[in-house]
C-alpha positions in Angstrom: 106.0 97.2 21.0 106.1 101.1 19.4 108.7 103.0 20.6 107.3 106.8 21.3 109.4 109.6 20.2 110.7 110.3 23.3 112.4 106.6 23.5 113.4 107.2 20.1 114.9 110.3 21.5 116.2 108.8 24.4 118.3 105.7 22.3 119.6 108.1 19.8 121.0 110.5 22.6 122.4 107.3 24.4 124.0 106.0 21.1 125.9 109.5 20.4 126.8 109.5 24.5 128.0 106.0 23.9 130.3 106.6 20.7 130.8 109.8 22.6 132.5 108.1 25.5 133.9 105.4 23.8 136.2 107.8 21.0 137.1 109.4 24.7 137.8 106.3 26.4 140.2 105.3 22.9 141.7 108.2 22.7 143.0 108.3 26.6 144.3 105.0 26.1 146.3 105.4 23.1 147.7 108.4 24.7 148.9 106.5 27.8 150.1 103.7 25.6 152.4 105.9 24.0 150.7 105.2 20.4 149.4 108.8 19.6 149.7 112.2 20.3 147.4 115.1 20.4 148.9 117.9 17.8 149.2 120.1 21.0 151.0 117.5 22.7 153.3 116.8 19.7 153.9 120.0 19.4 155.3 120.7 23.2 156.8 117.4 23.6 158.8 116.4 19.8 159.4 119.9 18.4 162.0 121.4 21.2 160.5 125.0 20.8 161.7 128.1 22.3 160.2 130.0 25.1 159.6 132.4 23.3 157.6 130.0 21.1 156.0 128.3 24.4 154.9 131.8 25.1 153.1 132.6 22.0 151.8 128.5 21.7 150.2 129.1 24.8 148.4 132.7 23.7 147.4 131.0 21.0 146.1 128.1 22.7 143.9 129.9 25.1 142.5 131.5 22.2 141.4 128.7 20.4 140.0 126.8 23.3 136.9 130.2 23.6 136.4 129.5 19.9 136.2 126.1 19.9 133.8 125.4 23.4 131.9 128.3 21.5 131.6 126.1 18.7 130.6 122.7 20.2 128.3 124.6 22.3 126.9 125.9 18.8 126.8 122.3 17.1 125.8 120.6 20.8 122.6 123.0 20.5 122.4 122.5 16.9 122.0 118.6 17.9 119.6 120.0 20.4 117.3 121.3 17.3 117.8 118.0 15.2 116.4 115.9 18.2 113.5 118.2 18.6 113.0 117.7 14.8 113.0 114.0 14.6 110.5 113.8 17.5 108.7 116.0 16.3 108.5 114.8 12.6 109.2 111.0 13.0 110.5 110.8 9.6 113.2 112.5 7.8 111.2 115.6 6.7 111.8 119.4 6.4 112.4 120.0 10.2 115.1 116.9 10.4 116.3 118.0 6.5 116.9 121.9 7.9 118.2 120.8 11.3 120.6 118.3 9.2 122.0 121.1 7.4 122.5 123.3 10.6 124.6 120.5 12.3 126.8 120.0 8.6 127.4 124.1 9.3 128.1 123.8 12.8 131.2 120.9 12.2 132.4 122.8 8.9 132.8 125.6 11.0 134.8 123.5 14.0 136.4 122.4 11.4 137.7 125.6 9.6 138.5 126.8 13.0 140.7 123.8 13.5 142.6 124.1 10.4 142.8 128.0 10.6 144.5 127.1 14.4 146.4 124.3 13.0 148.0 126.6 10.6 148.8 129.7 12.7 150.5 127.3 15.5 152.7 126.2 12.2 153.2 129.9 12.0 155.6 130.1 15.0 157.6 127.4 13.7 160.9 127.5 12.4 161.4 125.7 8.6 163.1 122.6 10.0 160.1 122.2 12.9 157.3 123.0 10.4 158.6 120.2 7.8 158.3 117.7 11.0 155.1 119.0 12.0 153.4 119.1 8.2 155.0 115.2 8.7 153.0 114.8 11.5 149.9 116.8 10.8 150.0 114.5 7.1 150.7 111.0 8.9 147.4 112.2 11.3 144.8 113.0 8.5 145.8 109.7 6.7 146.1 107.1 9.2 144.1 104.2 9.2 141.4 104.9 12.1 141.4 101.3 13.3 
């Protein structure tokens, strides 16, 4: 049986929704379990910070969550383009090459923004916080993913 490109479409949209909802799925339950943290959640729950702290945490915050929606909006329609590629092409040629390369931008740009946030809520810290979060931040990029 050939598959058409829109069934090829179709199963490689279902198989990022799937990973998708599954990284989601692991994520909650870790949380609930106690075995992990989000960095925000570290951050309000281990680090004891001040109000005046919580006050500029939570600017900061709101700040970042614009950007970054902007930004998955920008790689979620950048995955948009690299669909219409592929069905288009059927092979990995220019269209899916260029449309590749727009969705590497997009995530290096989510990313930077990340880091760029990661460092200005480090900002607000005091010395003896900011060596437990660079701990924390450290033990997070290096764990084992299992």
């Amino acid at each position: 049986m050939r598959m058409g490109p829109f069934r090829i479409a179709l199963l490689i949209f279902l198989a990022l929704a799937a990973g998708f909802l599954g990284s989601l799925a692991a994520n909650k339950w870790s949380a609930q379990n106690g075995e992990s943290l989000s960095l925000h959640g570290f951050v309000h729950q281990e680090l004891r910070l001040s109000q005046t702290q919580m006050k500029d945490l939570d600017v900061m915050e709101n700040k970042f969550a614009v950007k970054r929606r902007t930004l998955e909006l920008s790689l979620r329609a950048a995955n948009g383009e690299l669909a219409t590629a592929m069905e288009e092409e059927h092979e990995f040629g220019p269209k899916v090459a260029l449309a590749v390369e727009d969705v590497h931008d997009r995530m290096g740009e989510l990313q930077k923004a990340t880091i760029a946030h990661v460092f200005e809520m480090r900002s607000l810290l005091t010395p003896d916080q900011q060596k437990i979060f660079d701990r924390h931040v450290g033990d997070a990029l290096t764990a084992d993913p299992q």
